[in-house]
C-alpha positions in Angstrom: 23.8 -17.9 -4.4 22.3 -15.9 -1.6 23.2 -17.9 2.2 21.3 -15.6 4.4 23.4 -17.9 7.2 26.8 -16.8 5.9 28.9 -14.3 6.8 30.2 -12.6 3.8 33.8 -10.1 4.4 35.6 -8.6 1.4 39.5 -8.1 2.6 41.4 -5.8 0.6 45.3 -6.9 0.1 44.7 -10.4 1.3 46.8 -12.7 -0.6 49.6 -12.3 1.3 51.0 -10.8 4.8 49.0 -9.4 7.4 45.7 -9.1 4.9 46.1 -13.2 4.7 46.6 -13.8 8.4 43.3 -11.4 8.6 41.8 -14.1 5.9 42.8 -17.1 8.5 41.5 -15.7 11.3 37.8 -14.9 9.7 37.3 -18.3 8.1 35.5 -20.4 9.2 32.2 -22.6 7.7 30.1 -19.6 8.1 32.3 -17.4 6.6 32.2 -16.4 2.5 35.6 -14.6 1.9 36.2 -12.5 -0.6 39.8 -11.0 -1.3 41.4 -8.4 -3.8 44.7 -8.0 -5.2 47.1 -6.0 -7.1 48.8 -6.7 -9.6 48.7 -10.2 -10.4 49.8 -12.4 -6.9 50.9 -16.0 -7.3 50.5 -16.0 -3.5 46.6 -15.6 -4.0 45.7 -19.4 -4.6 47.6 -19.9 -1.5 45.6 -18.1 0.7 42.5 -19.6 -0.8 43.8 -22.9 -0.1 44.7 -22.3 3.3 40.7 -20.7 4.2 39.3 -23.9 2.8 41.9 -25.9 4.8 40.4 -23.9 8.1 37.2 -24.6 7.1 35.9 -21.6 4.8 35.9 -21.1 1.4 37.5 -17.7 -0.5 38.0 -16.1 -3.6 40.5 -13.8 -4.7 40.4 -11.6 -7.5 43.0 -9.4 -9.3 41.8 -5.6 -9.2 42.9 -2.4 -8.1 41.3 -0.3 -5.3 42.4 2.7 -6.6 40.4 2.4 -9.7 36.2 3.2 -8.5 35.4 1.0 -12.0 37.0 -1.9 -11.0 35.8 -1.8 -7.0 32.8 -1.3 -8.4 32.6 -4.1 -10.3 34.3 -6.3 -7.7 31.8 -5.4 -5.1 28.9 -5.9 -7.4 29.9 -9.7 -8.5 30.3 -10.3 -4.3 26.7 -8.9 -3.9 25.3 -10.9 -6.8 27.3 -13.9 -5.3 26.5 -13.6 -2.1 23.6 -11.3 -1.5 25.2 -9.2 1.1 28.9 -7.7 2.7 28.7 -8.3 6.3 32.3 -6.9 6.5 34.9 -4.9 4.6 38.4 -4.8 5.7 40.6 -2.0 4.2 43.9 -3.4 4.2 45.8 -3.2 1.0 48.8 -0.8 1.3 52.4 -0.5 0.5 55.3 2.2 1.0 57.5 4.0 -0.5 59.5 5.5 1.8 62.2 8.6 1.1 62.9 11.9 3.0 60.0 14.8 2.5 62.4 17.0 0.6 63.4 13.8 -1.9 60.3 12.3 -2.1 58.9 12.1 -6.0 55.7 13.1 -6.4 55.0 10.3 -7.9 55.8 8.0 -4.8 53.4 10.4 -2.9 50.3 10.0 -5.0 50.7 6.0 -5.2 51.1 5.8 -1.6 48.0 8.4 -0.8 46.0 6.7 -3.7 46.4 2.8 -2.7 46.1 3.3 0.8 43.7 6.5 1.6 41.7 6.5 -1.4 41.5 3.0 -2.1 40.1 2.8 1.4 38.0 5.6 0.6 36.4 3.9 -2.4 36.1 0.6 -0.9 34.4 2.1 2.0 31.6 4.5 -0.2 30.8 1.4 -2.0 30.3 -1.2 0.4 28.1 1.1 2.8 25.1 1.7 0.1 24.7 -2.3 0.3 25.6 -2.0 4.4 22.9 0.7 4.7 20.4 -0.9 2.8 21.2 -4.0 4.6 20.8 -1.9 8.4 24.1 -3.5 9.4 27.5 -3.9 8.9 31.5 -3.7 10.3 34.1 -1.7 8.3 38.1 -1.8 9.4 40.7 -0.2 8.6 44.3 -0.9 9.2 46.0 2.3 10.1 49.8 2.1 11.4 51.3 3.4 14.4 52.9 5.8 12.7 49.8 7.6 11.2 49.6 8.8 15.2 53.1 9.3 16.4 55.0 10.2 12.8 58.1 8.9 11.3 60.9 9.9 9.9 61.5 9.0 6.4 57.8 7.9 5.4 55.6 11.4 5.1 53.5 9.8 2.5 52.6 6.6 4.3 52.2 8.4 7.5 49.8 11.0 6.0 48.1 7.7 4.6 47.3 6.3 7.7 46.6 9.3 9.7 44.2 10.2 6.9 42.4 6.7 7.4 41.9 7.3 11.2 40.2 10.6 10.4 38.4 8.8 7.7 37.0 5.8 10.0 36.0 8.4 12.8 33.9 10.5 10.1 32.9 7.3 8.2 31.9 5.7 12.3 29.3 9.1 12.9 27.9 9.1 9.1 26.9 5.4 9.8 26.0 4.8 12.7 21.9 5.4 12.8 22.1 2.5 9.8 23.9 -0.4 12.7 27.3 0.1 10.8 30.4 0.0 13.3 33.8 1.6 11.8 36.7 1.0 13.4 40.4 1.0 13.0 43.6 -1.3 13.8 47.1 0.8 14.4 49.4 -1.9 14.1 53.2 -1.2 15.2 56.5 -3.1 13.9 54.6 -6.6 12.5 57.2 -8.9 11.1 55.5 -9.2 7.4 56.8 -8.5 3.4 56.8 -4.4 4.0 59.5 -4.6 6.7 61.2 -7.7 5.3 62.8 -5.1 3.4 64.3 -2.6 5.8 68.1 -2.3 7.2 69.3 -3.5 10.1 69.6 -0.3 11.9 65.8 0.9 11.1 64.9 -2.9 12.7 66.8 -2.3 16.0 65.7 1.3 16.0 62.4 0.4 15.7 62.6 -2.3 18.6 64.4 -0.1 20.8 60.9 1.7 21.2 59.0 -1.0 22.0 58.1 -1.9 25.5 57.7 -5.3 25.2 61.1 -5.8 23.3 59.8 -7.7 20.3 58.2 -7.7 16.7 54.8 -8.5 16.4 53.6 -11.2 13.2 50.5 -10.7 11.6 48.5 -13.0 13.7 48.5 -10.5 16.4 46.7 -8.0 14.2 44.8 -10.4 12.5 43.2 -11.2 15.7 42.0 -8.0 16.8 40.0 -7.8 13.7 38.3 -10.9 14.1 37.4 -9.3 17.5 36.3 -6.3 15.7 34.2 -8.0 13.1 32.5 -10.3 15.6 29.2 -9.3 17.9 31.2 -9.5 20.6 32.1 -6.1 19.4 28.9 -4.5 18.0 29.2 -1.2 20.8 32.3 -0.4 19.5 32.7 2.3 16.6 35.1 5.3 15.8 38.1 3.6 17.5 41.4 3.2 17.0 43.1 0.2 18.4 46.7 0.2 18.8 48.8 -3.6 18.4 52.0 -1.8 19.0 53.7 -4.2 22.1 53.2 -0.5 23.8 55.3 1.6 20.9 52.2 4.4 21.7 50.8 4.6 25.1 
């Protein structure tokens, strides 16, 4: 039912990692939360249990933001729900990391298609209820890399690159209807997608860092909040890096 005194986000990715700690850090009793995932999570009740522990309430729901039928019918039972999207956060992603000349194809497109056109989808569907509404914050969590490059993850750096171009495009289409699109670059964040990588690429990785340390999820998580809040409403087309200074 329609609270025209809640604050309704939809966060792609957020049953577990750095789309959870972005969960956590928008709850609140004002806050309707709203999160996707793909495939089936067992870490998704968790997240809902720990938004209603901090106060809010969330919901997360099994679907795929590459497919436009099933945003589309994900964003349609939040709107009937809740009567508005106050916020979208684009951050489901994943790699699949290999050398350009070895890379499969096939680890190209699912990298390009979860993270740049699921972002694209999610973001063409929740502005026609943002510009009919006159307002409204999108995010998107870009990486480091998709400015400086990396060795090893073409697709994923392509990915995020291609989102900062999309949220500066997206910030100037959107503007005249109060809609603010912004971006989050975040560096080397301790979370599930580095868990995974050697040794060597951690201390190579932390050897560029200025500040001599990983970041964790909260650090990210908390710039969005910042983002999404009206503490932040002159503020669109940006791209802010949580790096510990990897790109100054």
């Amino acid at each position: 039912m329609e609270d025209k005194n809640k604050r309704n986000v939809v966060v792609t990715g957020g049953s577990r990692g750095i789309g959870r700690a972005i969960c956590l850090s928008l709850a609140g009793p004002d806050t309707r939360i709203y999160f996707n995932f793909y495939p089936e999570d067992p870490e998704a009740p968790e997240t809902e249990r720990l938004v209603a522990e901090a106060g809010g309430a969330a919901k997360g729901t099994c679907a795929s933001v590459t497919s436009e039928e099933e945003m589309s019918d994900f964003f349609k039972k939040v709107i009937e729900e809740a009567g508005s999207i106050d916020v979208l956060v684009n951050n489901a992603g994943i790699t699949k990391d290999g050398l350009l000349v070895r890379m499969k194809e096939q680890d190209w497109d699912m990298v390009l298609d979860i993270n740049l056109k699921g972002a694209f989808l999610c973001t063409k569907i929740a502005a026609k209820q943002m510009m009919k509404q006159r307002n409204g914050c999108i995010i998107n969590i870009s990486s480091v890399v998709g400015v400086m490059g990396n060795p090893g993850q073409a697709n994923y750096v392509a990915s995020k690159a291609g989102l900062i171009g999309l949220t500066k495009t997206a910030a100037r289409e959107l503007a005249a209807r109060g809609i603010t699109v912004n971006a989050v670059a975040p560096g080397y964040i301790e979370s599930d997608m580095t868990a995974d990588l050697p040794e060597k690429a951690k201390e190579a990785m932390l050897s560029q860092i200025p500040l001599g340390k990983a970041g964790q999820p909260e650090d990210v998580a908390e710039i969005v909040a910042f983002l999404a809040s009206d503490s932040a409403s002159y503020l669109t087309g940006q791209v802010i890096h949580v790096s510990g200074g990897m790109f100054i």
